[in-house]
C-alpha positions, 0 to 999 in steps of 0.5 A: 501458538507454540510455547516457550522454548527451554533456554538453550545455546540459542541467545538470550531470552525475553523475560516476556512471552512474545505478542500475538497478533490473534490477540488484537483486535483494534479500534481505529477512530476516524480522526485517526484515518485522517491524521494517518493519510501520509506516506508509510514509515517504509517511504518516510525518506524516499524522493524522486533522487532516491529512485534508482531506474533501471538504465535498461528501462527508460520509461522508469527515468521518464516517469520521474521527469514527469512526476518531478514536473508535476509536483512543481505544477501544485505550487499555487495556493488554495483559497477561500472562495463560496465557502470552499477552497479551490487551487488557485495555481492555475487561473483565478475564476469569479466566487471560488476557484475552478478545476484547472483543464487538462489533465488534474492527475497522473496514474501509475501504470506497472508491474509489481516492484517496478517502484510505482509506491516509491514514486507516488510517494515521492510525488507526496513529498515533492508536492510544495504544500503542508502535509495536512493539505495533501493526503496519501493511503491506499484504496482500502483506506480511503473506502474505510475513510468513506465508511467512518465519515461518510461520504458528504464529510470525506468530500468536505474534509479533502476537498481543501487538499492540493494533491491525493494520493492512492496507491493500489486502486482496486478494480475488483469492487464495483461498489466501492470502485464507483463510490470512490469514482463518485468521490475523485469526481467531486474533489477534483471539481473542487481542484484537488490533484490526483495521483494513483496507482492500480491494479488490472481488473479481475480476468486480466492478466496483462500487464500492458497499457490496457491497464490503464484503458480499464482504471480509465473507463472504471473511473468513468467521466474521469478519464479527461483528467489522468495522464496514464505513465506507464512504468517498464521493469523487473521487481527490483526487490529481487534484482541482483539480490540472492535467492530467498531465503528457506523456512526456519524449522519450527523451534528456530522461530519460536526462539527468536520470538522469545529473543526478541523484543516486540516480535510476535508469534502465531501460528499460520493457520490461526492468524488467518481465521483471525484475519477473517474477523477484522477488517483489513482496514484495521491491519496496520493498527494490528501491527503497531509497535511490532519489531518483528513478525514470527510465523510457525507452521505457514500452509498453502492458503486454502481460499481466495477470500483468506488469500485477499486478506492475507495480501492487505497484511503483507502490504501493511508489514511491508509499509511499516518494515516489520520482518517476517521470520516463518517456518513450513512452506517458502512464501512463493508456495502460499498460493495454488497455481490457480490462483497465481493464474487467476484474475488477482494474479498481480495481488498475490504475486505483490504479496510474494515479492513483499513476503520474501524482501521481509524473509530476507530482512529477518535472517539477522533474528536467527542468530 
């Protein structure tokens, strides 16, 4: 990690050195995973009127009819019935309450930045029912709920849900693809509604309704229960909006780190042998409390597994809105032409979009 900058015409400098994410190493109890299963601070505000659709893509303005009809179609109140809770807003049925026919969930079929997390969000919001009986995070935290409870306690705990939310459903895993299966399969008998977004299966590098003919399949005797929407459109992060801007030299970063209060600095290279030992479930409590994100030195990415972590941190700085100021190459060169044509293609080009909205959002640092 660089070191501390001589005072200079910079701006004022912190009477503390900056954090260092290569410094945690955090612990996250069960009870928290469960307690942190609500919608990022990044979409604490946003509702179905906040979405802005693209007047040239339809199918945007469609998916929030959809999901606004939805989300009015889980008023019904759970009750008690065989020592479980059902949804009940559907029928009633004899002992405890029956999962509803047609189709119990909906899966958001897109690009990346087309707003699909915006919507699932909204979806969260819109859904008339307390915050502790619906639940939304991503597939890496559901799986790591699964790990920390085990599996019979998740089915329990989310069982008396009305709605669970999962945002980028990963398809790479098959373990963890067929455990988390064998769980939507148990809530949704249990009544619980669903919600996803995915990503393509490794190999595929469309971005057609085929994506949602493979979630479907992967997810087994699920099919019956999701309505796939599929969602048209360019990344809004970068529509209309100037191009990103350049790297910062080295001593730019490293001062504003120490100008500003809560930013952390890291050297690239070390951040990411840093990744390799904590789990990426672990990487939003890595960024707790952090104001900002200082980078020196950003290199290509030399791996796939290092790439992968890299993309679950890019997610978690963009969910809880911490800009990333760095030096050395531009976000859009972090990873070979390779692996941009490879089967994580969507992934790593999620993680530009959100490195770059980030980039953006730090130049106010370098004063």
């Amino acid at each position: 990690m660089s070191t501390s900058p001589a005072a200079s015409g910079f701006g004022p400098i912190a009477d503390t050195a900056p954090l260092s994410l290569c410094d945690r190493e955090p612990h996250v109890p069960a009870d928290r995973l469960v307690a942190e299963m609500v919608p990022p601070p990044r979409f604490d505000s946003v509702r179905f009127d906040t979405y802005l659709p693209d007047p040239n893509q339809p199918s945007q303005t469609e998916a929030v009819q959809v999901l606004a009809g939805f989300a009015a179609g889980l008023s019904g109140a759970h009750a008690v019935g065989g020592g479980k809770r059902g949804f009940l807003g559907f029928g009633k049925a004899r002992g405890r309450a029956k999962a509803p026919a047609g189709p119990r969930g909906v899966y958001l079929d897109g690009g990346y930045g087309v707003g699909k997390t915006h919507l699932l969000a909204s979806l969260w919001h819109a859904t008339p029912a307390e915050p502790s009986l619906k639940a939304f995070g991503t597939f890496v935290e559901l799986t790591n709920l699964v790990g920390a409870l085990g599996f019979q306690k998740t089915v329990q705990t989310l069982s008396g849900h009305r709605l669970l939310c999962i945002d980028e459903f990963e398809l790479d895993d098959p373990g963890d693809t067929v455990l988390v299966s064998t769980l939507l399969g148990k809530l949704v008998d249990a009544g619980v509604a669903l919600a996803a977004t995915s990503n393509t299966l490794p190999g595929k590098l469309g971005e057609g309704r085929f994506a949602a003919v493979d979630f479907l399949r992967e997810i087994q005797g699920l099919a019956a229960h999701f309505r796939p929407l599929r969602i048209d459109g360019e990344d809004y992060r970068h529509r209309g909006l100037p191009e990103a801007p350049a790297p910062f030299a080295d001593e730019e970063v490293t001062k504003a780190a120490y100008a500003t209060e809560g930013a952390s600095l890291d050297d690239f290279p070390s951040l990411l042998d840093h990744l390799a030992r904590v789990h990426p479930s672990r990487y939003g409590a890595l960024t707790d409390g952090l104001k900002a994100v200082c980078l020196t030195d950003v290199q290509p990415v030399p791996d796939q597994s290092t790439a992968l972590r890299l993309v679950v941190l890019a997610d978690r700085l963009y969910d809880r809105e911490v800009p990333v100021l760095a030096s050395g190459l531009p976000f859009d060169r972090l990873f070979s032409e390779e692996m941009l044509n490879g089967g994580y293609r969507k992934k790593y080009f999620r993680a530009i979009s959100r490195l770059t909205a980030l980039a953006r959002d730090a130049k106010g640092l370098v004063a």
